[in-house]
Structure formats: structure tokens, C-alpha cells
N, C-alpha and C positions, 0 to 999 in steps of 0.2 A: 793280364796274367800276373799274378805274385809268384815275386822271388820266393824260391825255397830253397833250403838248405840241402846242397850237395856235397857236402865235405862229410856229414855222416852219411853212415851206411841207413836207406830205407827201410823202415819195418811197416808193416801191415798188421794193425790189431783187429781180427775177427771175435765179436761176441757174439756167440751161438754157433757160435765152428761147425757145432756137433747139429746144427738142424736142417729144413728143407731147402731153405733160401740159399744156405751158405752151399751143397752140392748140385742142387739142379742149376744155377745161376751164377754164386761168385766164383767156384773153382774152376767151372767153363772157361769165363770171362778171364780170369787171371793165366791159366796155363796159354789160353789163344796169346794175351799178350805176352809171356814168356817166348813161347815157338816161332814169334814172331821180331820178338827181339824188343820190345816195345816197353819193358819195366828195365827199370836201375838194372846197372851192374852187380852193384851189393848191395841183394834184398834177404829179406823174410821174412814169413807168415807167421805170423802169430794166433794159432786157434785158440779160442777162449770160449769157456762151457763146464755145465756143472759134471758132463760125462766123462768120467775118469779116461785115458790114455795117456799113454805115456806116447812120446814123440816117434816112435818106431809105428806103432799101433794105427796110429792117426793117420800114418802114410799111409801104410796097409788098408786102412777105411779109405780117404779117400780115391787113391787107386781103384778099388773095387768098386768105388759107387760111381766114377767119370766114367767107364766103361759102360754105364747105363746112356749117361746126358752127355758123352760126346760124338758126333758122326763117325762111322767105323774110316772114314777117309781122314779124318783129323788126327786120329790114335797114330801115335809113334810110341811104342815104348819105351826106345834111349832117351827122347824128351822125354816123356811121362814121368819117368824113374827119376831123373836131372831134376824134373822142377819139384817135385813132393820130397826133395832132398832140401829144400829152402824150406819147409813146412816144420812146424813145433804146436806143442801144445801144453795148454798150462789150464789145470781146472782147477777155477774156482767157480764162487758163486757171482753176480757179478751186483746184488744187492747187495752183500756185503761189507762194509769198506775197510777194515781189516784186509780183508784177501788181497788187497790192491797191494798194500808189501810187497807181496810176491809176483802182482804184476810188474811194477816196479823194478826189483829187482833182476828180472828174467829180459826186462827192456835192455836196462845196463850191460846185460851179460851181451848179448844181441847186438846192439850196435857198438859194444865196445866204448861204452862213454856212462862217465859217472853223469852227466846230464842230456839224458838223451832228447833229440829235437827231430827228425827228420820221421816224423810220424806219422798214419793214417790211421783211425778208427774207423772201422767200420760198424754200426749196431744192426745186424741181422737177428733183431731180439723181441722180442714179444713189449708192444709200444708201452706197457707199465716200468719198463726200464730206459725209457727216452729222456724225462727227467732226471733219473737216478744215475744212470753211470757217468754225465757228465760233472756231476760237483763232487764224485766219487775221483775222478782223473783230478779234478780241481785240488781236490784237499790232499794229491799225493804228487802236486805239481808234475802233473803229466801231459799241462792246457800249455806245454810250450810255444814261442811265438810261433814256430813251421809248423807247428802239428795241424792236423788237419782232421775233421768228423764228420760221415756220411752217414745221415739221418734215414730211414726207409716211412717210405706212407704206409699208414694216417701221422699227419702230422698234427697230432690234437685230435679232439673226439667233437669240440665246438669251437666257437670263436673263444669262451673265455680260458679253454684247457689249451689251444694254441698259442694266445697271449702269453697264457703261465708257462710255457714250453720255451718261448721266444724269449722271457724275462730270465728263464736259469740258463740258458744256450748263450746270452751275452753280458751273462757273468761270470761266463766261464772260456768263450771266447771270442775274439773280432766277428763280423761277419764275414768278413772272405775267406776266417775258418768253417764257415759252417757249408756243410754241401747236404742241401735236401733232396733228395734223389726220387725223380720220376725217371722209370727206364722207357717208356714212351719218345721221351723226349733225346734220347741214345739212339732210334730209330733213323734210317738213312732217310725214309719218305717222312719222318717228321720234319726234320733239316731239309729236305730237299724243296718241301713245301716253299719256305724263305726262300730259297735259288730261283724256284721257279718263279716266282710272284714278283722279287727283286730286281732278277739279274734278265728279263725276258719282258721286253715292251710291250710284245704283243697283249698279254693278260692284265697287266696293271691297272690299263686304262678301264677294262672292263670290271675291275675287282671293288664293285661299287653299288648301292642301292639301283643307279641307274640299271642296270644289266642283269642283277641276280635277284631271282627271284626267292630263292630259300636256301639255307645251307642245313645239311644232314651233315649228323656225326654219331656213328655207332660203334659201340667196340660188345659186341658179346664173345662169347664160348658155348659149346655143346657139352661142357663139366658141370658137376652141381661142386657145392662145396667143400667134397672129400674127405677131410680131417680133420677141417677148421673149425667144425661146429660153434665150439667154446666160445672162437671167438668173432666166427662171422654172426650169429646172432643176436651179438652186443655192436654188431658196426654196421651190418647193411649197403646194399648195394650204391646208396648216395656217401657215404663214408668213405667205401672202401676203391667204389671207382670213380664218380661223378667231377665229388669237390677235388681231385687233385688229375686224373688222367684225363677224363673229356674236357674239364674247362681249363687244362691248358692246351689241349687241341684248338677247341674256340677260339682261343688266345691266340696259336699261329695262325688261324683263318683271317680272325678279323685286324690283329695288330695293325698300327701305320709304318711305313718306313723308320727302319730306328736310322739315327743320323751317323752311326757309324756302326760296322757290325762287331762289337764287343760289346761285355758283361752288363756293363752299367744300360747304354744305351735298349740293349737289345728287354733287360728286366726291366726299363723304364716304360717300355711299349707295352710290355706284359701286363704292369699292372694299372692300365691307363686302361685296356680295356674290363678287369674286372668292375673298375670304378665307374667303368659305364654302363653295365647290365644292369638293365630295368627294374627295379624290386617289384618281387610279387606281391598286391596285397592279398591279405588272407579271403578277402570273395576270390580270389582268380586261382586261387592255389588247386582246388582241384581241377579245375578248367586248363591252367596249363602245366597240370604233373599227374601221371597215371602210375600207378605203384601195381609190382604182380609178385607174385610167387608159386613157384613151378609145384606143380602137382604130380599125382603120380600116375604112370601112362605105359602103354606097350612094357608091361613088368616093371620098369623102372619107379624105385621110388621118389615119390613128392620129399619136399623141403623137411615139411613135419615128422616125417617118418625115417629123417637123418640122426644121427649119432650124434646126442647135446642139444639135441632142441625140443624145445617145447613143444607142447602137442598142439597148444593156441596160439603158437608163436606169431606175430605181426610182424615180423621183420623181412620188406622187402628185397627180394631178390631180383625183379627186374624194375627198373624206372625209364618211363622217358618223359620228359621237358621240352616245353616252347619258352625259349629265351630271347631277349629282346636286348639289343644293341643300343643305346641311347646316345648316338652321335654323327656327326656329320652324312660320314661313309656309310651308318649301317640302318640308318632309324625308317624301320617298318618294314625289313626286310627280318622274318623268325628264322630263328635256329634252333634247328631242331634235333634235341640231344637222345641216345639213350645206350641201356647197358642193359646185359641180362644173363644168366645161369639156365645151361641146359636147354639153350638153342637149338637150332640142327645144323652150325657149323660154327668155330670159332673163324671170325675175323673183325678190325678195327679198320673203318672205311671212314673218310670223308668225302661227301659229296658234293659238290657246286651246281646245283641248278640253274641255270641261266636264262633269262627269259625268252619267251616266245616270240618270234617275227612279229610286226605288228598287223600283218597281213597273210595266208597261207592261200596261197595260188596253184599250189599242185596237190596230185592225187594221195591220197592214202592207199598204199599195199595192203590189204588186209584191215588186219588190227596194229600193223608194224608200220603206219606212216609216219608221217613226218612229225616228231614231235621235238621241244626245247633240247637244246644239246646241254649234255651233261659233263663234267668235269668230276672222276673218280679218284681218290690217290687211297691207295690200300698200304697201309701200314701193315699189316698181316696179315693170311698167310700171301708169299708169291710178294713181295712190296712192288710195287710200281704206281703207273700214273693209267686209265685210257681217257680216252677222251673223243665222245657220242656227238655225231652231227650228219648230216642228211647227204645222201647224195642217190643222183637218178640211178633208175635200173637202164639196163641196156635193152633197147628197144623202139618201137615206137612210143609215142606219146612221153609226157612226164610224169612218168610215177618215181616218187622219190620214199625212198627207205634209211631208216638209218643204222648206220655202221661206224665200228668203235678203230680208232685208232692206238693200240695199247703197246705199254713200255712195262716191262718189268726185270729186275735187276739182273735176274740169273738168265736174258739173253747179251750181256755182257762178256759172252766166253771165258766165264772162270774168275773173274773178278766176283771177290766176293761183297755179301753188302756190307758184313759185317756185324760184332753183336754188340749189340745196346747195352748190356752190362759194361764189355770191355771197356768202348766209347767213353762213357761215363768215368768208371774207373781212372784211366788212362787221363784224363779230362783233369782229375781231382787230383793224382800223382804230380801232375804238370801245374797244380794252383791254377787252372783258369776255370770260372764259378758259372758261365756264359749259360749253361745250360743245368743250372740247377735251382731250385725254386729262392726268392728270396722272403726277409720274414715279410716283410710287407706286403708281399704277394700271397702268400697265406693270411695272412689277418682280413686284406680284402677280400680273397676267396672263401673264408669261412663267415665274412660279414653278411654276404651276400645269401648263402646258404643256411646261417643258423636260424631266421624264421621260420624256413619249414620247418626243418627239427622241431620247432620249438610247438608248432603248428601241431603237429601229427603228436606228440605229447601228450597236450591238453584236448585234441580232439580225437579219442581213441575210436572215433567212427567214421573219422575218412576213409573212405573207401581202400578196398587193398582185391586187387581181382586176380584168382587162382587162372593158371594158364598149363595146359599138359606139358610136361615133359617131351622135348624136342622139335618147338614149335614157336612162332616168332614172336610170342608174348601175348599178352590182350589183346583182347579187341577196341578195346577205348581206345587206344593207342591209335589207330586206325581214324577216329572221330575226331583227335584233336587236330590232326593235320589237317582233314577236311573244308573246315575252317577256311581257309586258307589255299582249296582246292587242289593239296598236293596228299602224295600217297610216301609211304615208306619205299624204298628201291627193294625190298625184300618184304611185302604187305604178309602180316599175317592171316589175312580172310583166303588167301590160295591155298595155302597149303596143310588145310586142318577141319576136320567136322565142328563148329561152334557152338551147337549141342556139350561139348565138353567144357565150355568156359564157365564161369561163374563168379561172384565175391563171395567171397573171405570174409 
């Protein structure tokens, strides 16, 4: 953890005050750690945005819009009122660099120092501004040594626009100013994944080619794109979730022991295992990546038929991946990744499949006998852990069935899990970086992903298969696992007429 400076008062600089991220997510996160008692003594928010308010205004917006995204049990309105009493606003542009004066100067007034240091930037800004605002603070010496900047994904659009991200970012400041924020990783069941793997002899031993037969990692939603069109069509589903939420899931799956549990050690594991995923060559590329995009169904409209997109658009909206470990612990055991838009339910699972007895001497119940026990951890919704394994029915004979053992946070009597924004936040306030992406973890995780990109470019005929709206993607998706004689924990061939599938 780095020292920061506590002799100034804390400010918080938001760019884009005024948009989605910064209400449905940072104001959540910031009032919870207010209520809670959890932020400096002497802070405040700094909203930054080209939408004109004045600092009364701004309150009055926010106020009105927590009332949407916060639990009617969280509302207090003596806090409420208290904390947007720490809140300001100053609009500019924030291409500009002229306008920074007035950042500037509104810092000064704020924390009461002609050189103000005890800073956080936050960029909830549209990632054309990733490069631009930090050599904008640079040239208005606002890159003080405490200051601090939390980046939001995509971090880069490829390997070489990440590179060039990482070249202006440490010119303007240390690394252990830079906080690249995956809020997955804010998650109590992401963290807890490390506890249990760690702190728990029983599974360790097992958490090995020996014993596992395949690991699943899904995170969809039952949303399509909503308002993003502009610019989920220019990013796509491997962009916008793959290369930075699921493979740093895979990352917690597969890491080794880090040798002690801090920053350094703990991103030293991280990106030991990027540097071990198998490259795809381009013969395998279709064979282990299925690309979809949601069509239109029970009224609901397809992808095409959204606001800002193309009518021929090719930009997928669901992918799933057969990824390969290439190391001690993992080599020939697949993991098996995917994401997708307009599901029929949001949740982000990982799976442990565990192999099979090497012998099965009891009955099968039905269709429900005895099969490999499973290890679940759900990140959302309901976080917790179950955990599938056989046991006999009561009766004569043996018949054995299996039954789940399950934990999930909210049977903790009121203990909350907690939010992943906050987490984070709270993390970055305090300088410790433990859980936020480093650059060298980006450059490997974009090295690894930029040949598809690069693939799907020059081969504007790889495949791209339409899947109806509210259903569990392709049916390829289905075939690549096969392979391999495993199935999705949610197949899509149940729950849909396949008469509706097709390519695109």
C-alpha cells in the first residue's frame, strides 16, 4: 500500500459527472462509503462535464437520480442531503486544455492549497478521452506525486492502442498512480474465490489437471445494448467483456499461490497466467471461438434493428472460447469461456468440473444419478459458492443422486456483501493497487487476443451465427464443447426451437 498524503483535504475528480456510469454506479458506491463512514474527513467531489450546472443544480440531479439506484432501505435522507453537500460542479470540455485553468483553479479553491496533491481522478468518460485527459492534468501540473487515476475498460481497442495508452499513462504518472478498474474484481465471490483456494487445504490439493476436468466461465445478461449502440458496435462483445472481465476471472481460476498476499506478488500470478494461454493458430480459430448476435424474437428486437447500428452490422454480441493453459497445473485441461446480450437471465458463474470416479458402482435415479461433482461460485445475482456431489437416497438398495450443498451471502443475517464499486474506490483512496489491472497485464492480455481481432478483419467470412433474443446463444457453442464431452451448465439446445438459428 502507498503512502498518501493526509495533511490535504481529499478531492475526487469525476469526468462525466453528468453520465450513466457516474449515477447508476459511482454515486451508489461513494454515498455507501460516506454512510458508512469509510471516505476522508475532509473530502469532495468534483463533477466534471460539458452539461452546464451550477453546484446547487447538480445536487438536485443527483439526489433525484440515487432515488432510482439506491435500495429504498439504504435511503436516509439526513445522509443523503449531508453527503451531496460535499458535491460541486465545474463544466468544461474536458478535450480542451485551456478549460483545465479552471480545473485547476477550482482544485486550489477546494482543498485550500496553492498546490493541491491529495487527488483522485476518476475517467467515467467515453475511452477517446483516456489518452487526452491525462497529458491535459500533465500540462497543468495536476500528475502530482499522491494524485491518483482510475481508468474504466476497454483499456485500448488492440494491443498496439493499449501500448500507446500505457506510453502516455507513464508519462504522466508512476504506476502505482494508475488504477485500471475492473469492478468484477470488487466482487466478494471474486476475492473469496483466493480465500477459498488458499486459505482451505481441502481443495488445493485438488485444484489441478489431476482432478479437473474442465473449468466454465460465463458472465451474460438478459439486456441487449440499450443506448450504447455508437459505441458498442465499434467494440463488441470480446472488447467490451472478454479481454478484460472473463480473463481475469480465468486468472483467479488458474493462478499459483502468490508468495504473499499483496499488490505485486498477487499481479505477478496474474500475469504469469496470461503468458500461458495457448495461442490460437488461425486453422483453430473457428474451431475454438463461436461468435452470435441476437436476433429478433417474441416482439423483441435483433441487434440490427437497434439505435446506431448497421443493418449488415458483424459485430458480435455473444462469444464463447476454448482456452488452453499451457503449464504445469493446467496443460489439457480446456476452459471454457463465454459472454452474451439478451440471454434469459443475467448471471456471471464460474464453474469447476471435477472429474469422474474412476469407477461408478451405484444406481442412477432416473436421469439425475450420479454424475462428476461440481464446484459453482456465482458472482451474480445471489453471490455465493454450491457445491454438487452424490449422496444415497434413503432406502433399500443404492441409489445415489446428487444434491448441492449451497452458501450464499445474504444467508449471513444482514451482513452485507457489499459493492464492488465502493470496494474498489475505497481500495484506490487508501493507494493499495492489489486489485486493479497492471500495464503489463494488459499488454499480455491484449497480445494474446489481438490475432483474432486481427483474424476476423481480414476474414470477413468467418462465421457469425444469429441466435433469438432470450436464449442461450448458438448452437455451435454446443459442438465445441462436445469435443471434449462436456455440455454448458445452461445448454442452449433445451430451451429453444433451433429452427430459429442461423448465420449471419
Amino acid at each position: 500500500m502507498n503512502n498518501i498524503n493526509t495533511e490535504q483535504p481529499f478531492v475526487m475528480v469525476i469526468f462525466g459527472a453528468s453520465g450513466d456510469l457516474t449515477k447508476r454506479k459511482l454515486m451508489p458506491a461513494l454515498y455507501s462509503l460516506y454512510k458508512e463512514g469509510r471516505l476522508p474527513k475532509a473530502f469532495s467531489i468534483l463533477g466534471i462535464g460539458r452539461t452546464v450546472y451550477t453546484d446547487s443544480n447538480y445536487r438536485s440531479y443527483i439526489l433525484g437520480e440515487e432515488k432510482q439506484y439506491l435500495k429504498h432501505e439504504e435511503q436516509d435522507e439526513q445522509v443523503m442531503g449531508d453527503f451531496v453537500s460535499h458535491l460541486y460542479y465545474l463544466s468544461i470540455d474536458p478535450a480542451v486544455e485551456s478549460e483545465y485553468e479552471q480545473l485547476r483553479a477550482r482544485l486550489e479553491e477546494l482543498s485550500g492549497n496553492e498546490h493541491p496533491d491529495n487527488l483522485l481522478f476518476y475517467l467515467a468518460t467515453p475511452p477517446s478521452l483516456y489518452g487526452v485527459i491525462p497529458q491535459h492534468l500533465k500540462k497543468w501540473r495536476l500528475n502530482s506525486k499522491h494524485a491518483r487515476i482510475i481508468v474504466e475498460k476497454p483499456f485500448g481497442y488492440d494491443l498496439a492502442s493499449a501500448q500507446e495508452l500505457n506510453r502516455i499513462y507513464s508519462s504522466v504518472f508512476e504506476e502505482h498512480q494508475i488504477y485500471r478498474i475492473d469492478h468484477f474484481l470488487g466482487k466478494e465471490t471474486a476475492q473469496n474465490l483466493l480465500a477459498f483456494r488458499f486459505a482451505n487445504g481441502i481443495f488445493e490439493p485438488l485444484w489441478n489437471r489431476n482432478y479437473v476436468d474442465y473449468v466454465e466461465v460465463t458472465a451474460v445478461e438478459n439486456l441487449g445494448i440499450e443506448q450504447r449502440g455508437g459505441f458498442y458496435d465499434t467494440t463488441g462483445a470480446l472488447r467490451d467483456m472478454v479481454q478484460n472481465h472473463l480473463i481475469q476471472l480465468v486468472a483467479l481460476t488458474a493462478m499459483e499461490p502468490p508468495a504473499a498476499f499483496n499488490a505485486d506478488s498477487f499481479r505477478n500470478e496474474v500475469v504469469k497466467v496470461y503468458e500461458s494461454l495457448t495461442p490460437l493458430d488461425e486453422i483453430d480459430l473457428d474451431e475454438h471461438i463461436v461468435r452470435g448476435q441476437y436476433m429478433a424474437s417474441n416482439s423483441k428486437k435483433g441487434y440490427r434493428e437497434e439505435k446506431n447500428i448497421a443493418a449488415d452490422s458483424r459485430t458480435e454480441t455473444y462469444i464463447a472460447m476454448k482456452l488452453g493453459i499451457s503449464n504445469w497445473r493446467w496443460s489439457g485441461v480446456p476452459f471454457y469461456i463465454r459472454t452474451g446480450k439478451q440471454m434469459p437471465t443475467k448471471v456471471t458463474e464460474i464453474v469447476i468440473h471435477f472429474k469422474e470416479t474412476p469407477h461408478q458402482m451405484f444406481h442412477a435415479v432416473g436421469d439425475k444419478g450420479p454424475t462428476a461433482n461440481k464446484l459453482i461460485l456465482r458472482l451474480q445475482p445471489n453471490e455465493g459458492m454450491v457445491l454438487k456431489f452424490g449422496m444415497k437416497l434413503p432406502g433399500p438398495g443404492f441409489e445415489v443422486k446428487q444434491v448441492a450443498m449451497d452458501f450464499s451471502y445474504d444467508q449471513l443475517g444482514g451482513v452485507p456483501s457489499g459493492d464492488a464499486y465502493a470496494r474498489l474506490i475505497e481500495d484506490c483512496i487508501q493507494g493499495d493497487p492489489t486489485l486493479f489491472t497492471r500495464s503489463d497485464a494488459v499488454e499480455a492480455s491484449w497480445r494474446f487476443f489481438d490475432p483474432i481481432l486481427r483474424y476476423w478483419k481480414e476474414h470477413t467470412e468467418a462465421p457469425l451465427y444469429g441466435y433469438p433474443v432470450g436464449t442461450w446463444g448458438p448452437l455451435e457453442s454446443e459442438a465445441m464443447m462436445h469435443e471434449h464431452g462436456a455440455d454448458w451448465t445452461n445448454p442452449c439446445k433445451n430451451l429453444t426451437n433451433t429452427d430459429q438459428y442461423c448465420e449471419l
